[in-house]
C-alpha positions in Angstrom: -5.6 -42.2 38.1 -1.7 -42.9 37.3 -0.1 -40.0 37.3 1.4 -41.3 33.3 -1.7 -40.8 31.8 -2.6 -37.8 33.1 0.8 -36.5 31.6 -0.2 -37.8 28.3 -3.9 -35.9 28.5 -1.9 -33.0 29.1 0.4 -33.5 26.4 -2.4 -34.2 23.8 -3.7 -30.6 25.3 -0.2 -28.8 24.7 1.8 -30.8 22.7 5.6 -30.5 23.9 7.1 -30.1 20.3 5.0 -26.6 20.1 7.2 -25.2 23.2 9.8 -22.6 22.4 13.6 -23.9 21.7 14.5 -22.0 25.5 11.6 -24.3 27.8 13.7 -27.4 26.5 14.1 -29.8 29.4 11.7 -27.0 31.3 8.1 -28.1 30.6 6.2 -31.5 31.2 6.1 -33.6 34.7 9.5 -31.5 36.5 8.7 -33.3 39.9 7.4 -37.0 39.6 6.2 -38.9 42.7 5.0 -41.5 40.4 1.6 -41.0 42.7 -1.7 -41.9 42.1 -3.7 -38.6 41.7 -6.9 -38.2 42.7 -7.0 -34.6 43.4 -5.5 -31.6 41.2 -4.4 -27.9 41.7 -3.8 -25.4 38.9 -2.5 -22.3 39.4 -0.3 -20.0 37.1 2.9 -20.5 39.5 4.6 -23.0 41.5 5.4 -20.6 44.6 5.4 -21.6 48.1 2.0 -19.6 48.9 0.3 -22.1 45.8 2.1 -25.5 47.0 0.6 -24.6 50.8 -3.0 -24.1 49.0 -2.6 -27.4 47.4 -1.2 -29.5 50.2 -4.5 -28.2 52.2 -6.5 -28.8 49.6 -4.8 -32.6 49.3 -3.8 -32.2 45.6 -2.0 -34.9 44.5 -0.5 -32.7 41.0 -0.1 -29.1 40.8 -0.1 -27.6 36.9 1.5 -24.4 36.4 2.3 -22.5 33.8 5.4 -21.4 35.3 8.1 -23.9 36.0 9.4 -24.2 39.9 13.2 -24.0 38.1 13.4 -22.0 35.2 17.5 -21.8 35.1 19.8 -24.3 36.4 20.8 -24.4 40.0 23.9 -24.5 42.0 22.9 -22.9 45.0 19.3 -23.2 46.6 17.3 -20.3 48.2 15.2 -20.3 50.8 12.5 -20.2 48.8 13.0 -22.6 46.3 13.6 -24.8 49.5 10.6 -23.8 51.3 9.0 -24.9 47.7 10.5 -28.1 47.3 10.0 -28.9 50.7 6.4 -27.9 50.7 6.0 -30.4 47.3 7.7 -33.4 48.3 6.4 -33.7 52.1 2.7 -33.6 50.9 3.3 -35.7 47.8 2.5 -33.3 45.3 4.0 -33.8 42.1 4.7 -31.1 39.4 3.8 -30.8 36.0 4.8 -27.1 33.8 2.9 -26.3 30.9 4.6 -23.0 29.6 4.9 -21.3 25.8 3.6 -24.9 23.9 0.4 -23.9 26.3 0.7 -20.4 24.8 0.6 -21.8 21.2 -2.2 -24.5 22.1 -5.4 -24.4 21.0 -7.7 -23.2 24.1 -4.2 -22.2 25.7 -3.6 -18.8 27.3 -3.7 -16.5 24.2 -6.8 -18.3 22.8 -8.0 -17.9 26.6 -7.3 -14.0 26.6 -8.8 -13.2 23.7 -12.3 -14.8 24.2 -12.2 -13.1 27.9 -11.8 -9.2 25.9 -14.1 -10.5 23.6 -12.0 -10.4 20.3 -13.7 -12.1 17.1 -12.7 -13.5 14.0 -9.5 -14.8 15.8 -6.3 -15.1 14.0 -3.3 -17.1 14.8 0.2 -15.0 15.0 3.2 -16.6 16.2 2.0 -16.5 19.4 -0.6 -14.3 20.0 -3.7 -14.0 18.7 -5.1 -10.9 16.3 -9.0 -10.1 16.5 -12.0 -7.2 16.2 -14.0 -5.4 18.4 -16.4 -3.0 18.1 -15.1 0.5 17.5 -13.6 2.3 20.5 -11.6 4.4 21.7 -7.7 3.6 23.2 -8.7 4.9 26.6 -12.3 2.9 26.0 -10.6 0.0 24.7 -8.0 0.3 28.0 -10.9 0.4 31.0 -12.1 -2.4 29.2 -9.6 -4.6 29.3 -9.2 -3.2 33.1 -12.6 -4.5 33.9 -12.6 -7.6 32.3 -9.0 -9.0 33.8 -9.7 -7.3 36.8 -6.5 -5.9 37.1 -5.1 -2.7 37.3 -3.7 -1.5 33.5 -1.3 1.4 32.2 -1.6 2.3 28.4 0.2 4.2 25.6 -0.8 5.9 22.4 -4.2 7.7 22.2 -6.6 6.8 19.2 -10.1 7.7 18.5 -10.5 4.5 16.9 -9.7 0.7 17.9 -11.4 -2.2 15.5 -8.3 -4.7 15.3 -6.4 -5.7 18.7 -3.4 -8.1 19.1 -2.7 -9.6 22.2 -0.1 -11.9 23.3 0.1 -13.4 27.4 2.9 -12.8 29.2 6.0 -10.6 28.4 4.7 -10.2 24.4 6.1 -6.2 24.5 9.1 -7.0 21.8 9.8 -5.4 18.6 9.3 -8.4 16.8 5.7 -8.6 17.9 4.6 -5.2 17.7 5.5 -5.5 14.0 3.7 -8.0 12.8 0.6 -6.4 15.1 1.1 -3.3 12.6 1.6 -6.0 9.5 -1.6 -7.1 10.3 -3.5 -4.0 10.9 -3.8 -4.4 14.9 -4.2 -0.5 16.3 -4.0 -1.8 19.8 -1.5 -4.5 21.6 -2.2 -6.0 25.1 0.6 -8.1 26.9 2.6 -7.1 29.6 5.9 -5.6 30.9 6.0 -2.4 28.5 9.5 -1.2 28.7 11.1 2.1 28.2 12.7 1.5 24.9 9.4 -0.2 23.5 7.7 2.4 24.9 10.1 5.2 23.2 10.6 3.6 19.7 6.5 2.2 19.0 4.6 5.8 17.8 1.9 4.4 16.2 0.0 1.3 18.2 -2.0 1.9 21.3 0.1 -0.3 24.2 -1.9 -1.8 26.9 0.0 -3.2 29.9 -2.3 -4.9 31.5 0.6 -7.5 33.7 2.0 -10.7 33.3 -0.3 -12.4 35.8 -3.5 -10.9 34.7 -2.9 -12.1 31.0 -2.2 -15.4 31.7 -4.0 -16.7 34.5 -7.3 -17.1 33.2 -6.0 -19.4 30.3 -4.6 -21.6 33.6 -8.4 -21.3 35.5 -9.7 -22.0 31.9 -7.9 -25.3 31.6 -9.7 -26.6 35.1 -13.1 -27.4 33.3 -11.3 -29.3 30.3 -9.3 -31.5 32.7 -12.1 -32.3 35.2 -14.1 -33.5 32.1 -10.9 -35.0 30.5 -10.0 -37.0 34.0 -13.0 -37.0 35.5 -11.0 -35.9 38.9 -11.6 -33.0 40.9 -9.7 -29.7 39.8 -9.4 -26.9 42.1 -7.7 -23.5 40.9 -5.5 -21.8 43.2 -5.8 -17.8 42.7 -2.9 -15.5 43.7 -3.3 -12.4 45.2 -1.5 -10.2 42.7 -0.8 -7.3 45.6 -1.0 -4.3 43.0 -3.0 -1.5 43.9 -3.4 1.7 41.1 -3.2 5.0 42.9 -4.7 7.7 41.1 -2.2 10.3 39.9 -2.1 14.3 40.7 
């Protein structure tokens, strides 16, 4: 299939214009071999460990969330080289689908919520606010342990959880955790819960549950809508995430 309409499938999935004013000139096709694709990978990030998965796997396109270059560059690691080389000797051409994925319908935040089982969804910027059945904060916590198989740390006891916020990625920001308490959310899950966040909150229940963990299964969701979409084979590439929790005491 051309690779140009592929690009505008994915487009019609996450528009472009729902992308944040900072992933300007950072999302859509960043590395075009102007290939034909028969094969696709889809993986959260464009690291070197996912382009050598989908160069043995033959992809022809690898979707990430995350973009290979985020800032501009004027010197190159070894990394990024190691990446770029990895991409352009096996023909694999990029494509970055990052916060107008977060916003999208079925994107990553609709994604999360339906994995911890939140109903009654409500759009909120750009996470998502739903129930659950009553529990409790360290409940509520294992939880979401078990069901993004990940390890979690968590803030603020309550007895009681019903209305839960959660937001992929780096959501921990002040402007976020008030319109969770606006909306009646006792509980927030994102990622990357910082010491002044962590000081000035009080009265929500934080779970930290990583940036990996909260997005990825919005990218492994997205594999099932393209293979029907494209009718092309789709292969997720999973990370190892390297995080261990060690009990304390």
């Amino acid at each position: 299939m051309e690779l140009a309409k592929i690009v505008e499938i994915l487009e019609e999935i996450a528009p472009p214009e729902l992308a944040e004013d900072f992933d300007e000139g950072r999302i859509g096709l960043i590395l075009d071999l102007e290939n034909d694709v028969q094969k696709i990978a889809v993986a959260l990030d464009a690291n070197a460990y996912v382009l050598e998965k989908a160069a043995e796997i033959r992809a022809d396109l690898l979707i990430t969330h995350h973009t290979l270059i985020f800032r501009p560059v004027n010197i190159i690691s070894k990394p990024l080289a190691t990446s770029l080389r990895l991409a352009l000797e096996n023909g694999i051409s990029l494509y970055s689908m990052h916060t107008n994925y977060d916003r999208a319908k079925g994107g990553i935040n609709d994604v999360l919520a339906a994995r911890l089982g939140l109903r009654n969804v409500e759009e909120v910027e750009m996470g998502r606010i739903g129930e659950i059945d009553p529990c409790s904060s360290a409940e509520l916590a294992a939880r979401v342990s078990e069901y993004l198989r990940t390890p979690i740390m968590y803030a603020g006891e309550k007895e009681e959880v019903r209305r839960v916020m959660v937001y992929g990625g780096c959501g921990f920001r002040n402007e976020y955790l008030q319109i969770a308490r606006e909306r009646g959310a006792e509980a927030f899950v994102s990622s990357e819960l910082k010491h002044d966040v962590l000081r000035s909150n009080g009265d929500l229940c934080l779970i930290d549950a990583t940036h990996y963990a909260t997005e990825n299964p919005g990218m492994e969701a997205l594999c099932p809508r393209l293979r029907e979409l494209l009718g092309l084979e789709v292969e997720f590439i999973e990370q190892p995430s390297g995080l261990k929790a060690i009990p304390w005491g």
